[in-house]
C-alpha positions in Angstrom: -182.7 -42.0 -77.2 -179.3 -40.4 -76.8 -178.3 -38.7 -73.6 -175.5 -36.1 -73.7 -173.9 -34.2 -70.7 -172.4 -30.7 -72.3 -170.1 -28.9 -70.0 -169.7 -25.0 -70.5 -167.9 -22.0 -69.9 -169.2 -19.0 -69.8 -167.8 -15.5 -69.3 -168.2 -14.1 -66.0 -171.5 -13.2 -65.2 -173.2 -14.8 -67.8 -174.2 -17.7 -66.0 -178.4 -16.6 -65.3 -179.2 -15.5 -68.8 -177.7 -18.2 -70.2 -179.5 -20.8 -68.3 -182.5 -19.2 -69.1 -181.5 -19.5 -72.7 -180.8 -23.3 -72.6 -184.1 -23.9 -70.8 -185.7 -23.0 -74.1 -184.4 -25.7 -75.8 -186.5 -28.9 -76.1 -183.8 -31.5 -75.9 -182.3 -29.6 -72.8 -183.5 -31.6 -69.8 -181.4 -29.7 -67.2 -178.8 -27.3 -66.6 -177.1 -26.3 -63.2 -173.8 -24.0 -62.4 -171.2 -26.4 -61.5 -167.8 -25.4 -59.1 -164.1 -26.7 -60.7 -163.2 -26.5 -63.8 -166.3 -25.8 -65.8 -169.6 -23.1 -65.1 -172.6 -25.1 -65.8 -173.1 -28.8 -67.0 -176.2 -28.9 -69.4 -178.3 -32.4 -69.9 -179.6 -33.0 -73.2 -181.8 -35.8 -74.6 -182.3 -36.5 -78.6 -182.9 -39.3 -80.7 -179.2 -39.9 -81.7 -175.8 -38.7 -82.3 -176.2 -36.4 -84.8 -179.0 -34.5 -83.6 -177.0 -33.9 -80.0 -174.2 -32.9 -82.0 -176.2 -30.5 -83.8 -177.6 -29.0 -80.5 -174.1 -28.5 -79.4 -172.8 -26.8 -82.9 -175.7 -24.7 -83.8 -177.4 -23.9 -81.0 -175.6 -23.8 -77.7 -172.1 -22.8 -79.2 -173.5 -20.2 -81.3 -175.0 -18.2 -77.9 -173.5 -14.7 -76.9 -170.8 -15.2 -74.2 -170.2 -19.2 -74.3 -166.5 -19.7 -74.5 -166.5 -23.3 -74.6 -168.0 -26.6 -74.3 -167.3 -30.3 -73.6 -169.4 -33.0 -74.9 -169.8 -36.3 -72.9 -172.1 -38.8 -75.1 -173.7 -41.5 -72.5 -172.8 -45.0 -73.6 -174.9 -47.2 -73.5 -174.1 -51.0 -72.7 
């Protein structure tokens, strides 16, 4: 299992509906807004790189009123 921490921003506002829109996703295990530099941080679980990375590209990228996302891919020792 691969476990990804996806940071967003959103435009202003969007925050609600699009946490409601991540919670639909299976391998989305948890989304919160954040404070700093970034609006939310979203959890995602999967069964390897590729399929996290596919998430990211073709699903969470691709909703109305993201602006941008940073990918953190848990390493595992």
């Amino acid at each position: 299992m691969t476990i990804a921490y996806v940071l967003l921003n959103c435009e202003l506002g969007a925050e609600a509906d699009l946490i409601e829109k991540l919670g639909e996703l299976e391998q989305v295990k948890d989304v919160f807004e954040t404070i700093g530099t970034h609006d939310m941080m979203v959890k995602l679980e999967a069964e390897n790189f590729e399929k996290i990375r596919e998430i990211v590209s073709w699903n969470i990228q691709k909703l109305d009123k993201v602006r941008s996302t940073s990918t953190l891919i848990r390493k595992e020792n």
